[in-house]
C-alpha positions in Angstrom: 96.7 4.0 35.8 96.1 7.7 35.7 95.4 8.6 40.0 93.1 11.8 39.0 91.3 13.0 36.0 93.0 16.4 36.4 96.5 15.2 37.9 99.0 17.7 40.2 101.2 19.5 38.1 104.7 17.1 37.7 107.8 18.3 37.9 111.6 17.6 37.8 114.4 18.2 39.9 117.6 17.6 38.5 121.0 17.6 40.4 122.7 16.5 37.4 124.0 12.9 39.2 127.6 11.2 38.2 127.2 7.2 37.8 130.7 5.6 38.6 132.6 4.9 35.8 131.8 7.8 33.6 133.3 11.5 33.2 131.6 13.9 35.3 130.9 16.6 32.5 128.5 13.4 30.9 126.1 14.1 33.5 125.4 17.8 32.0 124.3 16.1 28.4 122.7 13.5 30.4 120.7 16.9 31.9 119.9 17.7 28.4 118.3 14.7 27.3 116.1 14.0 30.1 115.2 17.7 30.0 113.8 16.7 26.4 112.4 13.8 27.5 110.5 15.1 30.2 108.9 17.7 28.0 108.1 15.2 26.1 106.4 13.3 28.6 104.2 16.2 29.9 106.4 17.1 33.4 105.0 20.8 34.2 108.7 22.4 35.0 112.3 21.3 34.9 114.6 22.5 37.9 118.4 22.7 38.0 119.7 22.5 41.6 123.1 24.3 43.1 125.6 22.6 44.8 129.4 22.5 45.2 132.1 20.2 45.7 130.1 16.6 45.8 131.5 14.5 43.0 127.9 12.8 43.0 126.6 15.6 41.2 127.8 18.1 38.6 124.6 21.1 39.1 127.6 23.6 40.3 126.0 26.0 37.4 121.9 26.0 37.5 122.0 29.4 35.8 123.8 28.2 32.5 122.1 24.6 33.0 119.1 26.8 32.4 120.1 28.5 29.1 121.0 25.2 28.2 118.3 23.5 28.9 115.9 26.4 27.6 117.8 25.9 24.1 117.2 22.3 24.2 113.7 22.1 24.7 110.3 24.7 23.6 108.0 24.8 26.3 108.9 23.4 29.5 109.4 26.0 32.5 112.9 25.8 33.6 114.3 27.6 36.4 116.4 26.9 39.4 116.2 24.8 42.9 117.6 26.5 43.3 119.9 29.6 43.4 121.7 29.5 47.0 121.2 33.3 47.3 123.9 34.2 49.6 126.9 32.7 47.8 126.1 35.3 44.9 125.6 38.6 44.6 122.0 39.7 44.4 122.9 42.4 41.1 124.2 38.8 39.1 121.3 37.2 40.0 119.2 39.7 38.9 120.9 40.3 35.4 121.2 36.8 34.6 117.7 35.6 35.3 116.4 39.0 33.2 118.8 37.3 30.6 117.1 34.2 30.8 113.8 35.7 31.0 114.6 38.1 27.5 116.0 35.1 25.8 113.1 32.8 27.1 110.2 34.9 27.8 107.5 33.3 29.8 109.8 30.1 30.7 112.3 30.9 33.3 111.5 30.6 37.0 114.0 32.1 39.9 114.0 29.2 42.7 116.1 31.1 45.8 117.2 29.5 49.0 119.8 30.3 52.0 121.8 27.4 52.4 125.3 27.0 50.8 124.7 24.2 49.4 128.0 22.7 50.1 130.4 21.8 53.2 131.5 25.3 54.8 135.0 25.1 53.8 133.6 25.3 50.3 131.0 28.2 51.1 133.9 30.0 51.9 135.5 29.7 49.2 132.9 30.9 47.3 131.9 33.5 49.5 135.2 35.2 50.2 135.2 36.1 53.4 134.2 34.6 56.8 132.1 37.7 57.4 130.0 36.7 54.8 129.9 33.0 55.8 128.5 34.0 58.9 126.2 36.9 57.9 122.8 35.7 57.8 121.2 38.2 55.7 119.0 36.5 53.3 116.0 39.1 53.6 118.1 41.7 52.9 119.9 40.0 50.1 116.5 39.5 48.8 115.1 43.0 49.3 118.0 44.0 47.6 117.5 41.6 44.3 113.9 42.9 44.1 114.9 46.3 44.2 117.1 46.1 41.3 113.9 45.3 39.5 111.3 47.7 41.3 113.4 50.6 42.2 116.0 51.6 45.3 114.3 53.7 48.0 116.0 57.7 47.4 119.4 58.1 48.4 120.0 54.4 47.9 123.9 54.1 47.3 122.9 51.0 44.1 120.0 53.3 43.0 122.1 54.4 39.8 122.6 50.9 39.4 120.7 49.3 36.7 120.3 45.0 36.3 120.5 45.0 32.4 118.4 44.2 30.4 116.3 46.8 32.4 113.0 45.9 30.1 112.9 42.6 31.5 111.2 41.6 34.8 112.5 39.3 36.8 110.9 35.9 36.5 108.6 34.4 39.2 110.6 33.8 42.3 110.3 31.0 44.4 111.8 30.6 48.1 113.4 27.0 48.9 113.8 25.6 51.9 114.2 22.4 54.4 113.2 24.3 57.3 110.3 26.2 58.7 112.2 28.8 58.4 112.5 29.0 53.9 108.1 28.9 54.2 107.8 31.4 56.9 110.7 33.6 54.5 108.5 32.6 51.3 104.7 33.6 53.5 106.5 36.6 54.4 108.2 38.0 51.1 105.3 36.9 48.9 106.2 34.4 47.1 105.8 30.5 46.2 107.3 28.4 48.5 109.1 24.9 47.7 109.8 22.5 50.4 112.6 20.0 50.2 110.4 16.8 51.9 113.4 14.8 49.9 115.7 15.1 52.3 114.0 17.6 55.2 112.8 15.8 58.2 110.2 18.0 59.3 106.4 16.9 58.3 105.8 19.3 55.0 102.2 19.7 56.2 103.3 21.5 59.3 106.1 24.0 56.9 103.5 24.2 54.1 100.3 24.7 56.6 102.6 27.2 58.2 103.4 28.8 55.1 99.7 29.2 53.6 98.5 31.0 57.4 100.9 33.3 57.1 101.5 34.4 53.8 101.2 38.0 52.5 100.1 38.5 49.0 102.1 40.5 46.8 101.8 41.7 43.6 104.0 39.1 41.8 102.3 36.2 44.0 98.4 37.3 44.8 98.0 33.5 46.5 100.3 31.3 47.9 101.4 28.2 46.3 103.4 25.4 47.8 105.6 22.6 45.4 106.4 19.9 47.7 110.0 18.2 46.2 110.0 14.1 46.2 112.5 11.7 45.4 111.0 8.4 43.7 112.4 5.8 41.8 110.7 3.6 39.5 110.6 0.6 37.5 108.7 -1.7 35.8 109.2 -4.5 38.9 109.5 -3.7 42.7 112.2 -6.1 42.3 114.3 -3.8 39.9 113.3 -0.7 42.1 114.4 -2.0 45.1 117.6 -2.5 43.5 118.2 0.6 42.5 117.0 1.9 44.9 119.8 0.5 47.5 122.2 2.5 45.0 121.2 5.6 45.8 121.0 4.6 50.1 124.7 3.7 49.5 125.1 7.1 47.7 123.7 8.7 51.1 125.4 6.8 53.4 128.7 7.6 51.8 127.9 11.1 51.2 126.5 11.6 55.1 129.3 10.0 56.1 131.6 11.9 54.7 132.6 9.8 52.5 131.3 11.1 48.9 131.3 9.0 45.4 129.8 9.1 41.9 126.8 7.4 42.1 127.0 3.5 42.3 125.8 0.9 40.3 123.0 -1.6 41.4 125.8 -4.3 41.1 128.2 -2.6 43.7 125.4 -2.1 46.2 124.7 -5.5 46.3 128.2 -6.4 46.9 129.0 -3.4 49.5 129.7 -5.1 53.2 126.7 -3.3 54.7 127.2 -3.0 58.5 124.1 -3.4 60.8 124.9 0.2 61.3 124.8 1.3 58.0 121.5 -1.0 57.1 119.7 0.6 60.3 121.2 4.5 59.1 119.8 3.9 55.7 116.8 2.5 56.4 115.8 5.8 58.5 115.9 7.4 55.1 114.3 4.9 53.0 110.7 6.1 53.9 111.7 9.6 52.4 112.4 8.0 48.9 109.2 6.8 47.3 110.4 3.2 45.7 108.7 0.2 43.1 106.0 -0.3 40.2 104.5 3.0 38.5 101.2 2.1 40.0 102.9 2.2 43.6 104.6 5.3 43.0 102.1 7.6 42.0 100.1 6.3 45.0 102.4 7.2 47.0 103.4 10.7 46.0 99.3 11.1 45.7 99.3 10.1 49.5 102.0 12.4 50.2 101.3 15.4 48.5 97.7 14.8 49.9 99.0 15.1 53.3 101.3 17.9 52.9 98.6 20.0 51.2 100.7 20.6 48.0 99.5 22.3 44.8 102.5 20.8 42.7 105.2 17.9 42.6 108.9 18.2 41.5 110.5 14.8 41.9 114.4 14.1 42.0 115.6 10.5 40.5 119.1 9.2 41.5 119.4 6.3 39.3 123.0 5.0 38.4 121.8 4.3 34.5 120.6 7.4 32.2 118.7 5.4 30.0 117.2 3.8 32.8 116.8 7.2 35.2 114.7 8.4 32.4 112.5 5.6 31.6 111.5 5.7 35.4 110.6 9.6 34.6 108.3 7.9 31.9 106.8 6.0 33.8 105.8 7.8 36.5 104.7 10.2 33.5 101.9 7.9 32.2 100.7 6.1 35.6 100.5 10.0 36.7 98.1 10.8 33.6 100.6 13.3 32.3 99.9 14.4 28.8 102.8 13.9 26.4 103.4 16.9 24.4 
């Protein structure tokens, strides 16, 4: 069933999961064939996520993720949701996305947020210093990566600095975020905002409402545009879905409580000793998990995005079966009315 003659742009988001019982560094040619077969299917761009120290999910890298994908596919966008801003340095981020952008012109998008992306013993770690773990200096860090590609004010101790290749422009940036906060950064700086409604519990049409009033045009962004990220799972009976889709609760409950894992099968959900605790923890975050047939699904990301005022979908899948995590891509793909390329 196509849900509109012209559907929303479709996207993925893909944290690059671990299924139990395989070698982590599987999941990153896993990324690679359902980057193919999403272009394939018609899915608008392809997103590689950041995060550290979960053995769920291998996406430690988005920024060679993206060169690989790029390689591996011809016309997809990819890009990155995103790059956790403070836990690099903004002159990195700015050569190796004008990297990307020279070796993929037109392709690459620069997804930026402010959270580690990790557990704070981590995010030190990689920040170096607990100065920096508690700075909270996005703007500036951001100001900062923008400058490296419009020029430093004179007198600015990085002015002689040049962000090589210098002939490239930095790709369309997009601020992430879970919070008011990322679509008030986003309205602010000028640029497209995404909100995380997969696991942010604030209603999206409040952040992305919030986001639209206030944003500022700029030259790189004249109007505002809003992605609203979605986790779904689907499969050709509810049946099926639901099973799968108590995998990836006990995935959550284990990872909320501190307790992370590869991703579990169907078969070891089922036989987990659920507590009434745990059933009533998870089902809180069922509703944020759009579950069951195609037709079902697209209904209820079209209700959602609907709601939230959205220009554009990107959807995360946590299924513990590649072959099967892809073929729910698909068919979300045709009951959306994507167009296969």
């Amino acid at each position: 069933m196509n849900v509109t003659a012209e559907p929303m742009p479709l996207s993925v988001l893909d944290l690059s999961p671990v299924p139990t019982g395989t070698r982590p560094s599987e999941a990153l040619h896993e990324t690679l064939e359902l980057a193919r077969s999403a272009e394939a299917a018609g899915y608008h761009r392809y997103w590689l996520a950041e995060h550290h120290n979960i053995p769920s999910v291998v996406s430690t890298s988005p920024e060679v993720m993206i060169a690989a994908v790029a390689a591996a596919t011809s016309s997809i966008r990819v890009g990155s949701g995103g790059i956790m801003l403070p836990n690099h340095s903004p002159l990195k981020v700015a050569e190796s996305f004008r990297v990307l952008g020279g070796l993929y012109p037109g392709r690459i998008d620069l997804g930026i947020g402010r959270a580690p992306g990790t557990d704070q013993r981590t995010a030190l770690a990689l920040r170096r210093s607990r100065e920096a773990l508690a700075a909270d200096d996005f703007l500036d860090q951001y100001t900062e990566l923008r400058a490296y590609a419009e020029g430093f004010p004179a007198g600015h101790p990085f002015a002689p600095i040049s962000a090589q290749p210098d002939d490239i422009p930095l790709p369309p940036v997009w601020v992430l975020g879970s919070s008011a906060y990322g679509g008030q950064a986003a309205a602010a700086l000028g640029t497209g905002f995404a909100y995380a409604g997969h696991f942010g519990n604030l209603d999206p049409a409040g952040v992305i409402g919030s986001y639209r009033e206030l944003f500022q045009p700029s030259p790189e962004q004249p109007k505002p545009h809003a992605i609203l990220a979605l986790a779904a799972i689907v499969a050709e009976t509810e049946e099926r879905a639901q099973q799968l889709s108590l995998a990836n609760q006990l995935s959550m409950l284990r990872l909320r409580s501190g307790r992370p894992s590869p991703l579990p099968s169907p078969e070891e959900a089922a036989a987990y000793p659920w507590s009434d605790g745990e059933r009533a923890a998870v089902e809180e975050w069922a509703g944020l998990v759009s579950v069951g047939t195609p037709d079902q699904v697209a209904a209820d990301l079209t209700r959602r995005a609907t709601s939230a005022g959205a220009d554009e979908l990107i959807i995360t899948t946590n299924i513990h079966n590649p072959a099967e995590r892809r073929h729910s891509y698909d068919l979300l793909a045709t009951a959306w009315g994507l167009k296969p390329r």
